[in-house]
Residue frames as a rotation matrix with the C-alpha (Angstrom) as fourth column:
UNK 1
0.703 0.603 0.378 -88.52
-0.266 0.715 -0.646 -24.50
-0.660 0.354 0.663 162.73
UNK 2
-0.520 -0.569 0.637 -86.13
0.095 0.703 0.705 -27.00
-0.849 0.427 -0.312 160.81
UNK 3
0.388 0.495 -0.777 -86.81
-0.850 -0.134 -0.510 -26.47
-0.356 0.859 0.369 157.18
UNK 4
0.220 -0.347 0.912 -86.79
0.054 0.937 0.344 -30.21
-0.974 -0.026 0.225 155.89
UNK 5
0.110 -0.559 -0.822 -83.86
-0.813 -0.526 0.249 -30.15
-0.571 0.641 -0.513 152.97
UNK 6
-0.707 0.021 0.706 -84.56
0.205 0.963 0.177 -34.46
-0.676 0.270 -0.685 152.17
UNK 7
0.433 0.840 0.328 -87.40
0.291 0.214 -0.932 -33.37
-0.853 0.499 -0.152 149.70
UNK 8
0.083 -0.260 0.962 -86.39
0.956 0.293 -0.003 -32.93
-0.281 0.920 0.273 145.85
UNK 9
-0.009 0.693 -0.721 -86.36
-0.067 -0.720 -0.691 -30.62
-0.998 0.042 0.052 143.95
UNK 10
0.517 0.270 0.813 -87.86
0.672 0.460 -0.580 -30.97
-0.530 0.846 0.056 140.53
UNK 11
0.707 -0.335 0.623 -85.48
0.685 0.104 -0.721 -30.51
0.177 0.937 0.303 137.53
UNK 12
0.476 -0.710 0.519 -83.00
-0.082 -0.624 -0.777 -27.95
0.876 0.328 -0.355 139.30
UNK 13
-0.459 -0.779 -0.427 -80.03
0.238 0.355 -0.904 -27.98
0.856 -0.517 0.023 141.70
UNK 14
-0.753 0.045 -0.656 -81.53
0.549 -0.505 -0.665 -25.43
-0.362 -0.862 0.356 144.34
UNK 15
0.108 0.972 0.207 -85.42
0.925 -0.022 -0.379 -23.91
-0.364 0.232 -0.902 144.58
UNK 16
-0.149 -0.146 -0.978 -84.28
0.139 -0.982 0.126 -20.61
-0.979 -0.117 0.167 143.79
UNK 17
-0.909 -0.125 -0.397 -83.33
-0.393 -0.052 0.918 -21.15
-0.135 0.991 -0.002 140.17
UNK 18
-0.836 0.491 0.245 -86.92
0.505 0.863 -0.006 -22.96
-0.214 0.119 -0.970 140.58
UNK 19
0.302 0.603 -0.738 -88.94
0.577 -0.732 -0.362 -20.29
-0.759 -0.317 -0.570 141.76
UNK 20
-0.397 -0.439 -0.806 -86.95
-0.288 -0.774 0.564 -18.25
-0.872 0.456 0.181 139.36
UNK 21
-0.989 0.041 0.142 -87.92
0.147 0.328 0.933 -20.24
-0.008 0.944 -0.330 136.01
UNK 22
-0.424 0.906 -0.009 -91.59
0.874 0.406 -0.267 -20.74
-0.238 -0.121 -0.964 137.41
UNK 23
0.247 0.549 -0.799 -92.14
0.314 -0.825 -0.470 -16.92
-0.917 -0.135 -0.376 137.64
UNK 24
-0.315 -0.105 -0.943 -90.12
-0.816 -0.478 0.325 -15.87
-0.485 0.872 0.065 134.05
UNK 25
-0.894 0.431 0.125 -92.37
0.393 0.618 0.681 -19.13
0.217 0.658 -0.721 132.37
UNK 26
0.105 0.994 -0.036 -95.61
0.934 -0.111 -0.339 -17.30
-0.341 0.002 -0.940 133.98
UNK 27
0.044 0.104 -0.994 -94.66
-0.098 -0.989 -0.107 -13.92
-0.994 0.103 -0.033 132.64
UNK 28
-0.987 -0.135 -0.090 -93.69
-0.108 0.134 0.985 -15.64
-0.121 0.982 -0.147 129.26
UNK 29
-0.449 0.758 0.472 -97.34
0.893 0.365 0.263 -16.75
0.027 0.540 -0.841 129.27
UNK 30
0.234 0.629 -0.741 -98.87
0.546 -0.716 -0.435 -13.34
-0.804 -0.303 -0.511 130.21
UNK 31
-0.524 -0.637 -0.565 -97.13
-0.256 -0.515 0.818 -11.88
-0.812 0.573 0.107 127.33
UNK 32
-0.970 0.143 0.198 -98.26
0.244 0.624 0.742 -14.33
-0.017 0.768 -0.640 125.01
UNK 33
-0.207 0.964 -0.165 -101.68
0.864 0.101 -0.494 -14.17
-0.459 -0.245 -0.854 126.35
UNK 34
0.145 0.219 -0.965 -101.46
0.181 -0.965 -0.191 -10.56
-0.973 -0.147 -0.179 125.85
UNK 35
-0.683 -0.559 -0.469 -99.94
-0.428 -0.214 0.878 -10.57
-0.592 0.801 -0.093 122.25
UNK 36
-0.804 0.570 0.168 -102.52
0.399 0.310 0.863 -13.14
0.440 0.761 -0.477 120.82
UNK 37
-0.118 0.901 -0.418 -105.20
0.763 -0.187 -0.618 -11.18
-0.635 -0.392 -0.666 122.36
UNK 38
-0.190 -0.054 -0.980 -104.19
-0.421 -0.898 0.131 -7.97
-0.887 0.438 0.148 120.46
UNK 39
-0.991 -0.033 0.131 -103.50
0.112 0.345 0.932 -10.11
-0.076 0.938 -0.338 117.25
UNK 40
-0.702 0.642 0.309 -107.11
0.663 0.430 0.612 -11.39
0.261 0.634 -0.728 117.26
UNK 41
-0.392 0.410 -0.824 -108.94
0.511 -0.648 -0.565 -8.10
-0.765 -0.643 0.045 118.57
């Protein structure tokens, strides 16, 4: 199967560095999540 390389990608060169930001911006939120949870416990 031809992987079709004519679609975009949003805001970086190559999906890797995408996939990369997407996953260390959902761990930034688990953190957070986790930090203001303790705060207000």
């Amino acid at each position: 199967m031809k992987y079709n390389d004519d679609y975009k990608v949003p805001l970086f060169k190559t999906w890797k560095t995408w996939y990369i930001f997407v996953i260390a911006f959902l761990f930034l939120l688990i953190i957070a999540f986790g930090l203001i949870t303790k705060y207000f416990s």
